[in-house]
C-alpha positions as a printed NumPy array, in Angstrom:
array([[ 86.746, 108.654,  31.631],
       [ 89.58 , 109.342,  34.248],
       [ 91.611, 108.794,  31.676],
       [ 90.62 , 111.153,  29.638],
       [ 90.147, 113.338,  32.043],
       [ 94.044, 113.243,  32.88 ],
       [ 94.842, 113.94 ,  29.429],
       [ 92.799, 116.813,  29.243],
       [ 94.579, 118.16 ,  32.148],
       [ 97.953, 117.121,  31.16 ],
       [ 97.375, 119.41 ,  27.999],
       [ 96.11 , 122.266,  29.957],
       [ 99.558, 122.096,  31.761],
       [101.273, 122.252,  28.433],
       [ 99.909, 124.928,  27.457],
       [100.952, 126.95 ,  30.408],
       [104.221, 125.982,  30.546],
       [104.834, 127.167,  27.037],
       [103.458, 130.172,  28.44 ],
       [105.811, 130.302,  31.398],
       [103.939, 130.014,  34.139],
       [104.325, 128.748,  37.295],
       [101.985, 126.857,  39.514],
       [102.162, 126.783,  44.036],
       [101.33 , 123.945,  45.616],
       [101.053, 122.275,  49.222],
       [103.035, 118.893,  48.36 ],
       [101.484, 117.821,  45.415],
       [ 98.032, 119.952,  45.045],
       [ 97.912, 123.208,  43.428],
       [ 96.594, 126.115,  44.909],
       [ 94.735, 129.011,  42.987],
       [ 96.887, 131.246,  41.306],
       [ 96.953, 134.553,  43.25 ],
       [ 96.236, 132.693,  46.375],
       [ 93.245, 134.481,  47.259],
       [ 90.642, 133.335,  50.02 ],
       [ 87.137, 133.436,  49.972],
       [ 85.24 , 134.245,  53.22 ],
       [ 83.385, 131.357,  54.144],
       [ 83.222, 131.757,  58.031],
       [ 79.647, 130.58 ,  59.533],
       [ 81.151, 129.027,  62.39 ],
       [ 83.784, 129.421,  65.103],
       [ 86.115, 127.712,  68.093],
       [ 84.36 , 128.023,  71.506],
       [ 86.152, 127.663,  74.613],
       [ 82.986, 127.351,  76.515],
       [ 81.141, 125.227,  73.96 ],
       [ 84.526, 122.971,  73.254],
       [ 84.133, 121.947,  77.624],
       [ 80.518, 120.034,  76.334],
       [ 82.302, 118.636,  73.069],
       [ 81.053, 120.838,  70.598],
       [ 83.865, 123.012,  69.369],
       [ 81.786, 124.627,  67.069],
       [ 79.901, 127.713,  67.79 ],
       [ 77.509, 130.027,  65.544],
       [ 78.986, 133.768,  63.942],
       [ 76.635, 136.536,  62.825],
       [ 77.314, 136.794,  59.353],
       [ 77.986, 140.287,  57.958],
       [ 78.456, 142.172,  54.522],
       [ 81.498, 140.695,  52.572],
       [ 84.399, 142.909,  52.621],
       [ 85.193, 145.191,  48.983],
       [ 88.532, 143.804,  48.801],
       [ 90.252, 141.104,  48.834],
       [ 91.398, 139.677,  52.923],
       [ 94.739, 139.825,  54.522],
       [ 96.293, 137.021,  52.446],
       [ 98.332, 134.552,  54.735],
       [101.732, 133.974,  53.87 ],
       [103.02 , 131.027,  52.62 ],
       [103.041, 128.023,  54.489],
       [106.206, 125.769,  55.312],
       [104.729, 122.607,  53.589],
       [104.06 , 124.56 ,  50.522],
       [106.722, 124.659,  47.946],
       [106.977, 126.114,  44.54 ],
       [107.039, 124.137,  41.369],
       [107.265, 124.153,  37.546],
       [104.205, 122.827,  35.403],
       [106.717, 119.977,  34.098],
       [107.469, 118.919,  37.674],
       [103.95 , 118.718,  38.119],
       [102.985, 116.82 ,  34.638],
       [105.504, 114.134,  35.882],
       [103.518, 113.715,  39.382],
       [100.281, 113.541,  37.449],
       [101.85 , 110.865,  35.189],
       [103.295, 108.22 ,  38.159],
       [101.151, 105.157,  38.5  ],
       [100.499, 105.322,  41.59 ],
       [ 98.441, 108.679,  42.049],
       [ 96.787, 108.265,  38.581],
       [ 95.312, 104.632,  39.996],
       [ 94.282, 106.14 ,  43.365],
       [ 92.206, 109.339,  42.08 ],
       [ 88.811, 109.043,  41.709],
       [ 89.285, 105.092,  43.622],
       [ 88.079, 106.636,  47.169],
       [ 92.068, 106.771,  48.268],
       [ 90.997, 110.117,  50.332],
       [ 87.782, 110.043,  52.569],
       [ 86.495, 112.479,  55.671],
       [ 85.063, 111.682,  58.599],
       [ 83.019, 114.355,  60.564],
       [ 80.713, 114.773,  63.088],
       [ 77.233, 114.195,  62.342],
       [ 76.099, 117.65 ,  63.847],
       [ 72.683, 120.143,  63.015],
       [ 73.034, 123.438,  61.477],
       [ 74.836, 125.73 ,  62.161],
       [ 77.506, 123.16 ,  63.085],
       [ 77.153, 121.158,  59.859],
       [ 77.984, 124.054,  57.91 ],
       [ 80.969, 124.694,  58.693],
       [ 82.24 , 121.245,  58.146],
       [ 80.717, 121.422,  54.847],
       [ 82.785, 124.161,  53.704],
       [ 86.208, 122.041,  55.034],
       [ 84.658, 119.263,  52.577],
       [ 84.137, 121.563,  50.18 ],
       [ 87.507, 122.774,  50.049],
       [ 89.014, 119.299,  50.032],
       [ 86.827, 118.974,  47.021],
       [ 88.449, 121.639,  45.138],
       [ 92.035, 121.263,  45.798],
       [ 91.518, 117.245,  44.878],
       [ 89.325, 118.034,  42.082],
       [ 86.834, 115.244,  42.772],
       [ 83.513, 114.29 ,  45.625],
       [ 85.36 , 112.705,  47.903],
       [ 83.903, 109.913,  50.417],
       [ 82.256, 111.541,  54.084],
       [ 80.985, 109.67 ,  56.498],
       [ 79.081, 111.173,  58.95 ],
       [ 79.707, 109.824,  63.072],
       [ 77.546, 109.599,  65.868],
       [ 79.409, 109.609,  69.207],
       [ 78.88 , 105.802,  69.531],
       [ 79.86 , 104.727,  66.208],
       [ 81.214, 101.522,  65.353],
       [ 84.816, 101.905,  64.481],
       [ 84.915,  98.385,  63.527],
       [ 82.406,  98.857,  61.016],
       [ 84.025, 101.773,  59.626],
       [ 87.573, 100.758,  59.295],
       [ 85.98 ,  97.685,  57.209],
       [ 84.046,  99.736,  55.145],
       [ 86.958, 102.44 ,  54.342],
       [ 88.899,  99.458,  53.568],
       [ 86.211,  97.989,  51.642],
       [ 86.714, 101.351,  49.261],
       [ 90.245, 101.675,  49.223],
       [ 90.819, 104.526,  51.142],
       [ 94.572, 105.928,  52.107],
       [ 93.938, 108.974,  53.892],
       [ 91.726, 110.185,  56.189],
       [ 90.704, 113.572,  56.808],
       [ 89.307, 113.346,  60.482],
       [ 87.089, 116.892,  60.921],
       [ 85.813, 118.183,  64.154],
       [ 86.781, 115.674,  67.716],
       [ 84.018, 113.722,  67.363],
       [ 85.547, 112.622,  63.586],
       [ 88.869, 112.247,  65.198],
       [ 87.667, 109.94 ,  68.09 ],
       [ 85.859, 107.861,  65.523],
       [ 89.534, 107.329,  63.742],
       [ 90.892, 105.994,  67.272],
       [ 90.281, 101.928,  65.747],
       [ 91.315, 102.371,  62.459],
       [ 94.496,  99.98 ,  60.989],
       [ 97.734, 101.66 ,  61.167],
       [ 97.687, 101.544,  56.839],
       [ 95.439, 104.576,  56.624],
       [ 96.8  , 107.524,  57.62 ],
       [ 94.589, 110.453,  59.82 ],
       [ 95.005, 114.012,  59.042],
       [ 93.473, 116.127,  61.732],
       [ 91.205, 119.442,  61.001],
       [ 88.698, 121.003,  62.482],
       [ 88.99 , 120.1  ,  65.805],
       [ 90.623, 121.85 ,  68.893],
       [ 94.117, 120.867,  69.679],
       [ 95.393, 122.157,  72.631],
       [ 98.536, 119.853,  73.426],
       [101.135, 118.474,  70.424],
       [101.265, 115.432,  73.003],
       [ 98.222, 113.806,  71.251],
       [100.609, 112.874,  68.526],
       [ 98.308, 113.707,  66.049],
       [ 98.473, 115.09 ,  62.286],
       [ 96.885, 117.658,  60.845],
       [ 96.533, 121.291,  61.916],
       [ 94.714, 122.839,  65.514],
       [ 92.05 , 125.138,  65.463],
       [ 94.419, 127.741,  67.423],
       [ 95.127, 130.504,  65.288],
       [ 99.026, 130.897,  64.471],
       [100.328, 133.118,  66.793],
       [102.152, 134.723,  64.416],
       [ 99.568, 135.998,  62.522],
       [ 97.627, 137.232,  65.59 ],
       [100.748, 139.45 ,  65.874],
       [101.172, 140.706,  62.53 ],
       [ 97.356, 142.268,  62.735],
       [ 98.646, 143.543,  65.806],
       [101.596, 145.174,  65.179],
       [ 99.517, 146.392,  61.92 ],
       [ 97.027, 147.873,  63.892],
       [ 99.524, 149.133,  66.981],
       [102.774, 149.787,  65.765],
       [104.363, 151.434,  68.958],
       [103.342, 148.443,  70.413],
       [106.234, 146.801,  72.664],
       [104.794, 144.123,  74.489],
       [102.052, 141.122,  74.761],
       [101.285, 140.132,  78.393],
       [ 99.803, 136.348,  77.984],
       [ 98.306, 134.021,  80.954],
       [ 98.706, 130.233,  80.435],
       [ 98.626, 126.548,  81.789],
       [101.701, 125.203,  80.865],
       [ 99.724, 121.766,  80.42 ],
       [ 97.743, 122.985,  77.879],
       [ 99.288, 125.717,  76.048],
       [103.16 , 125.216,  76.644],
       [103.407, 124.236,  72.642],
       [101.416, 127.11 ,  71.666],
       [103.596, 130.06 ,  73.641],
       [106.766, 127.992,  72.68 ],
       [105.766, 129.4  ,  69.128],
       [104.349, 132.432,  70.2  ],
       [108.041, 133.523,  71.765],
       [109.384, 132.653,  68.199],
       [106.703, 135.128,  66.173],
       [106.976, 137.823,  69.192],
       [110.561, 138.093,  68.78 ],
       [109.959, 138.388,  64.958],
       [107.324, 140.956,  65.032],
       [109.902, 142.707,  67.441],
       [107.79 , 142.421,  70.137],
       [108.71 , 140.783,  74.028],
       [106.278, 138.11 ,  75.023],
       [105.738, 138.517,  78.844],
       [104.441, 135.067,  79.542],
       [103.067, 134.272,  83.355],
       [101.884, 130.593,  84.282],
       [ 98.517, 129.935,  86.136],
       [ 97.71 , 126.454,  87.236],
       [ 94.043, 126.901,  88.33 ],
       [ 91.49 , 129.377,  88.085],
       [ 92.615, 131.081,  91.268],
       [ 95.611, 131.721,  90.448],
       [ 94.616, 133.688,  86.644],
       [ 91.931, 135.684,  88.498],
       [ 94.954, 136.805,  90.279],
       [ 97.154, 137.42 ,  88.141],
       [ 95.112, 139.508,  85.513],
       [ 94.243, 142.299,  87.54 ],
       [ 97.987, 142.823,  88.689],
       [ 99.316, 142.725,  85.131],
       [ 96.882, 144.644,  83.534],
       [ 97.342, 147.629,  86.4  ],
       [100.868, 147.372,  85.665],
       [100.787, 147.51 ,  82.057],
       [101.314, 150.738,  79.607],
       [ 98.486, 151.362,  77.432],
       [100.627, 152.709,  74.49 ],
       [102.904, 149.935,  74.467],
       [101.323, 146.326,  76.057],
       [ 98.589, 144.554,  74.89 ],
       [ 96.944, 141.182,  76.536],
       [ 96.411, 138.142,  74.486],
       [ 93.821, 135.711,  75.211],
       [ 95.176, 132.161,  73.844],
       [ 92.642, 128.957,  73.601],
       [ 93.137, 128.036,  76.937],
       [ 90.284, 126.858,  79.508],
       [ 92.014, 127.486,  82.749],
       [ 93.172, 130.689,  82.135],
       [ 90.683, 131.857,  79.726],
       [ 87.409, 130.382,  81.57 ],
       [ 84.543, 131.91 ,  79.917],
       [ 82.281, 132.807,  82.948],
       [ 84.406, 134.227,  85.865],
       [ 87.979, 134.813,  84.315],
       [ 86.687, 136.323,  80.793],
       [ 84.181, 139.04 ,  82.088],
       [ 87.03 , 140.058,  84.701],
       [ 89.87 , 140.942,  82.022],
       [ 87.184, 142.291,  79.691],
       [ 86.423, 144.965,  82.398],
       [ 89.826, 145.267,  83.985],
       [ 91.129, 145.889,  79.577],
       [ 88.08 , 148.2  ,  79.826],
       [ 88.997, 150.659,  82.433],
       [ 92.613, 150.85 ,  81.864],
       [ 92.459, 151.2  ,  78.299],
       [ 94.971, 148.594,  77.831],
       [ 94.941, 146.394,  74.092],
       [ 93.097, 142.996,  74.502],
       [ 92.783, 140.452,  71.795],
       [ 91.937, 137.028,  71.333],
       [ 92.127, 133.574,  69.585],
       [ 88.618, 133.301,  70.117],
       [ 86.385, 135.284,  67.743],
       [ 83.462, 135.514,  70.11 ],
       [ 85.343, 137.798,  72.372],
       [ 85.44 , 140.246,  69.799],
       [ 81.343, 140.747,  70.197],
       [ 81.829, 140.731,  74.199],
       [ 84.627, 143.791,  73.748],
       [ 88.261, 142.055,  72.935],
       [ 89.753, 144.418,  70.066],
       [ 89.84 , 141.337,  67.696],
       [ 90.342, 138.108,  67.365],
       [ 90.598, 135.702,  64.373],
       [ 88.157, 133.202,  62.84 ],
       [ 88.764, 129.319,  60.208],
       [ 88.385, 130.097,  57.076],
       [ 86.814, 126.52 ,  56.879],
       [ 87.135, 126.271,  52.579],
       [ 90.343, 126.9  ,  53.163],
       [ 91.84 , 124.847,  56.01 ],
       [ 89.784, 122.059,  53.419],
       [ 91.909, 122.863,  50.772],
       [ 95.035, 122.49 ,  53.108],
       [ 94.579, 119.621,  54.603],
       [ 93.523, 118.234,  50.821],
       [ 96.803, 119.089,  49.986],
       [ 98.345, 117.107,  52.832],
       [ 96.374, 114.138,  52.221],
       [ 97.769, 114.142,  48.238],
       [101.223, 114.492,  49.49 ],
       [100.291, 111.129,  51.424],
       [ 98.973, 109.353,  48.304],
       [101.954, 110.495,  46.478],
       [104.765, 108.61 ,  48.882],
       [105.117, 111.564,  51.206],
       [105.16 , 109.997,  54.361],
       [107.485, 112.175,  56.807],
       [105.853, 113.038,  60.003],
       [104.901, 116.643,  61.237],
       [103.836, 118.127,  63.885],
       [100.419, 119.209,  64.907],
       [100.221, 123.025,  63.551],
       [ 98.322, 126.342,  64.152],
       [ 95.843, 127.554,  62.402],
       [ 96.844, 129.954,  59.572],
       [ 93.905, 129.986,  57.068],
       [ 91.824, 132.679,  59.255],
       [ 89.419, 135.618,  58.695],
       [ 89.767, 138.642,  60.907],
       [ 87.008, 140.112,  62.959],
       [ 87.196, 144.04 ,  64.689],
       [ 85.315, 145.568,  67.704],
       [ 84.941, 149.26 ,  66.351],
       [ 83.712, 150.119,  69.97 ],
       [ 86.759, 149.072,  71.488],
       [ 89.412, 150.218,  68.677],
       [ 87.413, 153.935,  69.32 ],
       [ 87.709, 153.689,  73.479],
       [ 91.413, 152.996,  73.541],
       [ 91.994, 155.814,  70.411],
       [ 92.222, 153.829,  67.464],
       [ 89.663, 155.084,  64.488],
       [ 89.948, 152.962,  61.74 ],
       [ 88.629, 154.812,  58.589],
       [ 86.627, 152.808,  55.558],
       [ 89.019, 151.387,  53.83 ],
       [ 91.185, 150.153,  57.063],
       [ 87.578, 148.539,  58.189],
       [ 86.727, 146.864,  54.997],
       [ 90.284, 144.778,  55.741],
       [ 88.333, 142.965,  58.174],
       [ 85.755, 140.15 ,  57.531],
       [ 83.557, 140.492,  60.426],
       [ 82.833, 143.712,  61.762],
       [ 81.284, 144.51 ,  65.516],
       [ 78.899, 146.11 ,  66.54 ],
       [ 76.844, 145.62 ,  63.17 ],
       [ 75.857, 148.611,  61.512]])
């Protein structure tokens, strides 16, 4: 039946080559033609919620927008080729005996609703880029890695897609043969030497919405621990400079030192031309004394603050951005092929860049910015709710 099945797609590809067509793909798995994204958000990185190991937090759904997301430019792993180029990867050995054999499996945390949920749509995702159910195993916090390494073993597996930290601890034990690929799960530091893309949105497309929705904008004023976030503003210099924007970046330690800090920068910063950026970070970002204090001190001075966490934008942060979970699946689905298929270079841990956009109407409107209908319906999450 696989077989078959190969066939039938090998003559589908015929058929659009003598067509002239042209196929994307991440490695070796194609993508939709047209690239487009479908909203899938139900869940969301907490900062607070990541400190008790759940890094999953619940979003108010809203209305779908009428058109069609800010589309997120092409990834470096993802390279265009022709449909013969791709007819010869179907055909090598290799891949044809591993699909459908188990050679990709997930492992994710074995979490209630509304947590599950957005793991499901990452498995869903992997699902349609590979074209087949692949294996999940659900973990408990005490599961037997043994066990598990025997029984992905047992089913041939290659690759495995570790979701959410609870599904990447449970990969800790496993035999240096099958590869991890890391989703879904907060990575603050590229020291873990892990695969597999963080849950930190890409700064640089936090600062294209920016400088979309600001365009005199100059500056972005960021507070960080250098332990935790030095990777992350490394690459957020990179996509400031490229945005043509200067990336004022001021180190905090400890708590008492960001407390500090905030109030000075923010009194000292030009509402027309800076704008503060919250990054994932739990010393300088702490949720219950150093959050409420730059929401205010934004507040009063009328001074641009976004986020990387979406929750901010209900608590009065301009906007933020959100996992497109069916996407990041498809992603790291397109990794895990490239695996299969004899790609075995190493890369770094990466930021998010499948995301969904979320707005705080209340805040563009206090610091001047009305955003008519069709600029609104841009955005996949809109606050407050009508």
């Amino acid at each position: 039946m696989r077989q078959s099945m190969m066939k039938k797609t090998l003559f589908k590809l015929r058929r659009l080559r003598r067509a002239g067509a042209l196929l994307l793909v991440g490695v070796t798995g194609a993508t939709q033609a047209g690239g487009g994204v479908m909203p899938s958000g139900i869940a969301l990185v907490s900062a607070s919620a990541a400190h008790g190991g759940m890094l999953l937090a619940p979003l108010d759904p809203v209305a779908p927008p009428l058109q069609t997301p800010l589309q997120n430019p092409l990834r470096d792993d993802v390279r265009p080729v022709t449909l013969a180029q791709l007819e010869d990867q179907l055909r090598r050995p290799e891949l044809q005996a591993s699909i459908g054999k188990g050679s990709i499996a997930v492992v994710y945390p074995n979490v209630e609703e509304p947590f599950r949920s957005a793991f499901i749509a990452m498995i869903q995702g992997i699902e349609e880029r590979t074209k087949l159910k692949v294996r999940s195993y659900p973990v408990d916090p005490k599961v037997d890695t043994a066990e598990l390494n025997a029984t992905l073993k047992r089913n041939g597996t290659k690759v495995v897609i570790a979701l959410g930290r609870q599904g990447l601890n449970a990969t800790a034990g496993l035999d240096r043969e099958i590869a991890v690929l890391a989703g879904g799960v907060l990575l603050l530091s590229d020291a873990e030497n892990v695969m597999g893309i963080s849950m930190t949105p890409d700064p640089a497309m936090l600062f294209s919405r920016l400088r979309a929705l600001l365009p005199e904008l100059k500056r972005v004023i960021v507070v960080y621990n250098p332990q935790k976030s030095e990777w992350l503003v490394k690459l957020a210099r990179d996509a400031a400079k490229a945005q043509g924007l200067e990336l004022q970046a001021h180190v905090a330690g400890d708590l008492a030192r960001a407390a500090q800090l905030y109030p000075q920068l923010i009194a000292a910063a030009d509402p027309r031309h800076d704008a503060v950026w919250l990054p994932h970070d739990s010393t300088t970002v702490e949720e219950s004394t150093i959050l409420p204090l730059v929401l205010r001190e934004s507040w009063n001075s009328g001074v641009p603050l976004f986020s990387s966490n979406v929750l901010h934008v209900k608590k009065g942060a301009l906007f933020a951005m959100v996992p497109d979970n069916v996407e990041l699946g498809r992603t790291l689905a397109a990794s895990a092929l490239g695996v299969i298929a004899g790609d075995v270079r190493r890369r770094p841990l990466v930021p998010l860049r499948e995301l969904q956009t979320a707005i705080n109407l209340r805040t563009a409107s206090h610091i001047g910015l009305h955003l008519g209908a069709v600029q609104q319906r841009s955005f996949d999450f809109v606050y407050p709710q009508p």
